[in-house]
C-alpha positions in Angstrom: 0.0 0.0 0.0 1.6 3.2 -0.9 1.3 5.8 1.7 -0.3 8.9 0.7 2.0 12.6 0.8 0.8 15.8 2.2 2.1 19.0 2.3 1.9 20.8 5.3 -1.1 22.4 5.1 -2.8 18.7 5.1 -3.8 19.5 1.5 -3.2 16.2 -0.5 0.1 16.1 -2.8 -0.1 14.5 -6.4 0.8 11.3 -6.9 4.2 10.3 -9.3 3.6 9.0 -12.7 6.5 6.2 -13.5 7.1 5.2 -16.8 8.9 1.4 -17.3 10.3 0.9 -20.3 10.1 -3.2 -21.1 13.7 -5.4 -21.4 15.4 -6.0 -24.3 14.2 -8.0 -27.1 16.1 -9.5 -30.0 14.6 -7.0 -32.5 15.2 -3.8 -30.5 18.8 -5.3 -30.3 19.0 -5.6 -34.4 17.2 -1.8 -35.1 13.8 -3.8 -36.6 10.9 -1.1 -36.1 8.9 -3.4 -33.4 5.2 -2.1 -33.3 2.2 -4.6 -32.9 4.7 -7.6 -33.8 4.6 -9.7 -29.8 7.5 -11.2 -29.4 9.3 -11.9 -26.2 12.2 -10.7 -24.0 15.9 -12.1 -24.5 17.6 -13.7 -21.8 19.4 -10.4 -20.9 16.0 -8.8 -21.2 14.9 -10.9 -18.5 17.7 -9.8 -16.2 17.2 -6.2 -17.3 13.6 -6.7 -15.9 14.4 -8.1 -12.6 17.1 -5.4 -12.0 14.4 -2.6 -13.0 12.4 -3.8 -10.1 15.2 -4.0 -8.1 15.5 -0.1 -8.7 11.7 0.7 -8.1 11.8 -1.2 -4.9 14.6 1.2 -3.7 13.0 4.2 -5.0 9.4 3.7 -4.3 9.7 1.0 -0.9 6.2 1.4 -0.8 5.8 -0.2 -3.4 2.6 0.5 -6.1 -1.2 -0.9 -5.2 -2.1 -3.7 -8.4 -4.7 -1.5 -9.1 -2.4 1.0 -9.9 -0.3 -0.8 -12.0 -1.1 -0.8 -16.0 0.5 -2.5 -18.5 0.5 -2.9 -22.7 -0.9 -6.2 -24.3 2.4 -7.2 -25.8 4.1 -9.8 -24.6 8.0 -7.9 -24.1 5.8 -5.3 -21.5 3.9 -8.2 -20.0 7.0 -10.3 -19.1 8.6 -7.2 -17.7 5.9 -6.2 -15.5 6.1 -10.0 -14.1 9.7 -10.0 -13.7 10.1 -6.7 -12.3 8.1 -7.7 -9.3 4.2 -6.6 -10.5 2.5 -9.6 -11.7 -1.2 -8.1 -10.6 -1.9 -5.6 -12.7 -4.2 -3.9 -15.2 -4.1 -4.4 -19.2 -4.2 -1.4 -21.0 -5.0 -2.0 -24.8 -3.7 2.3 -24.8 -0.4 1.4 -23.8 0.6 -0.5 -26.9 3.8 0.1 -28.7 3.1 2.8 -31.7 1.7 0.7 -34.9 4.1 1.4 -37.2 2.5 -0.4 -39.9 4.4 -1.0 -43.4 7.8 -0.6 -41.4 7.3 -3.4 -39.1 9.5 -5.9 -39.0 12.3 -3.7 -40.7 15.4 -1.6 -39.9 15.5 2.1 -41.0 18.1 0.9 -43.4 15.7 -1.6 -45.4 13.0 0.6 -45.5 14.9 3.3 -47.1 15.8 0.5 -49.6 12.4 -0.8 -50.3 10.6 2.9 -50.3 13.5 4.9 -52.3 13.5 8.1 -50.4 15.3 8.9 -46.7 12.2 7.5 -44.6 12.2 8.8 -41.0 9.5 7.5 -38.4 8.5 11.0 -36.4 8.5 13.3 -39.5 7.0 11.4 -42.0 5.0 8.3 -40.3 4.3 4.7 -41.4 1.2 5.8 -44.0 4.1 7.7 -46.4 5.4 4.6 -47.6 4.4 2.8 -50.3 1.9 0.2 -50.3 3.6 -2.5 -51.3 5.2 -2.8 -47.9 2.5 -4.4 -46.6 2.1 -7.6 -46.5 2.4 -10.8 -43.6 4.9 -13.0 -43.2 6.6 -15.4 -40.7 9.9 -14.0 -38.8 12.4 -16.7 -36.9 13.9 -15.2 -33.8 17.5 -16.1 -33.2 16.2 -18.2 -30.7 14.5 -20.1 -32.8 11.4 -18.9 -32.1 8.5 -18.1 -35.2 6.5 -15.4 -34.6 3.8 -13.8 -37.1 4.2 -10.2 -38.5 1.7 -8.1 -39.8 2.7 -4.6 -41.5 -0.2 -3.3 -42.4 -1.0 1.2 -42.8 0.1 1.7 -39.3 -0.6 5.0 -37.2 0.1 8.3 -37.5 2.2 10.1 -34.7 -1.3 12.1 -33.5 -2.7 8.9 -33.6 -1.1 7.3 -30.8 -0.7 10.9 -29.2 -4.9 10.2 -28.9 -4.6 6.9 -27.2 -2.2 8.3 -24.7 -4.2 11.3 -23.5 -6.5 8.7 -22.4 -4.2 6.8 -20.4 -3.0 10.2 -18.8 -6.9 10.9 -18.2 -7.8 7.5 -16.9 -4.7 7.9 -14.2 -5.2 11.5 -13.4 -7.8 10.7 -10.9 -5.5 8.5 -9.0 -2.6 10.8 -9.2 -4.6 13.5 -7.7 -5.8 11.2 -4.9 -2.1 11.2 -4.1 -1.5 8.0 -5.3 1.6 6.6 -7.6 1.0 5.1 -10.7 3.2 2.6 -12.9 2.8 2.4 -16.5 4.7 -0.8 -18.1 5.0 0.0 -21.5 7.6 0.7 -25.1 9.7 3.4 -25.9 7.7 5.5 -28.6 4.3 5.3 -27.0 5.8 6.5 -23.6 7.9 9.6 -24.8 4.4 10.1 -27.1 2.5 9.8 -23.3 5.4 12.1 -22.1 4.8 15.6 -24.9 1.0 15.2 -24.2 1.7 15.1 -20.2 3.7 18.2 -20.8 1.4 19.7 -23.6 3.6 19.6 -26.5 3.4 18.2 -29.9 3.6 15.0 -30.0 7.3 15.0 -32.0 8.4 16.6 -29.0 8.7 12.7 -27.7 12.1 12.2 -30.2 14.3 14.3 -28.0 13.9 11.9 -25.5 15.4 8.6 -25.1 14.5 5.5 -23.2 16.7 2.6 -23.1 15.2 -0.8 -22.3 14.0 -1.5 -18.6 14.9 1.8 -17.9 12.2 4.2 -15.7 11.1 8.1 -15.6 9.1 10.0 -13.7 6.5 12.2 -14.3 4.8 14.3 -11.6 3.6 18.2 -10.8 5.3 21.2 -9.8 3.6 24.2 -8.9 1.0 23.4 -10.7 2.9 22.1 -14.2 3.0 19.0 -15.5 6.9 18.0 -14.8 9.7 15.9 -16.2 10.7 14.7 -12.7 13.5 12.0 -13.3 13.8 10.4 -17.0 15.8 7.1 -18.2 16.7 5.8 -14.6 
């Protein structure tokens, strides 16, 4: 049970908004854009996840309530919220990884090969290249592993800049009870969630990186929306 700040005038302080990035997977290791396609964590993705915990525990010793816990469908986000110590928690279908549709599956490098023009993700989104990206097809992990991909038209940046505004709105309430909130999650979609917390457009979220199983913090400050501690 987390306990509940005040400041001294017994009025109620906001709650912290921490953002977990999940482990390592073998695609964000090899630069393939890694959207909707679930595959798992690595072996030192695992790790990563356990030592994340590790951190949160020593940071927050109060821990987070389960019900304040939320966490993408994918699988590399689910595995890292189990590993890092929060295996009750609540799916959020908001807090998937930014669809990024005919570039799935491939590096920045192949896609300018395929497309014939300097393709960059933020600026010009999945829907500028060609069509006959899509397509779906069967990938083998270097673990051996198959898993299905689907590259389909993908989402625009303001797109997933939408689905985050809800998850900010369905958390404010909590965060103004005083309460801290975990979010368990991908890179894009949380420094998207990040420019909307801070009102800025949505691009804003490039300037900021997030390495795998690392955490930030969002929180209030005089009444803005602050960058509190980022890539922990």
């Amino acid at each position: 049970m987390t306990e509940t700040k005040t400041y001294r005038d017994g009025a109620v302080a906001p709650g912290r908004l921490v953002l977990l990035r999940h482990g390592q997977t073998a695609w964000s290791e090899s630069g393939q854009h890694t959207g909707r396609t679930d595959i798992p964590l690595t072996g030192e993705g695992e790790r990563q996840a356990e030592a994340a915990g590790d951190r949160l525990r020593a940071a927050y010793p109060g821990g987070f309530d389960a019900a304040h816990v939320f966490v993408s469908p994918l699988r590399r986000a689910q595995q890292t919220a189990d590993l890092a110590g929060f295996p009750d928690h609540r799916t959020v279908a908001d807090l998937a990884e930014w669809d990024y549709g005919r570039a799935e599956g491939r590096t920045r490098g192949t896609v300018k090969q395929a497309s014939g023009f300097d393709w960059e993700l933020w600026q010009d989104g999945p829907r500028s290249l060609p069509e006959h990206l899509e397509g779906d097809w069967t990938e083998t992990l270097p673990s051996g592993e198959q898993v299905p991909v689907h590259a389909g038209a993908g989402e625009s940046v303001e797109d997933v800049a939408a689905r985050a505004r809800r998850v900010i709105a369905l958390v404010d309430p909590l965060l103004d009870a005083g309460e801290d909130v975990l979010l368990v999650a991908h890179a894009h979609v949380l420094r998207i969630l990040t420019s909307q917390w801070l009102d800025l457009e949505p691009r804003f979220g490039r300037l900021l990186r997030l390495d795998t199983a690392r955490y930030s913090v969002l929180g209030r400050y005089k009444g803005d929306n602050v960058i509190v501690h980022w890539n922990l």
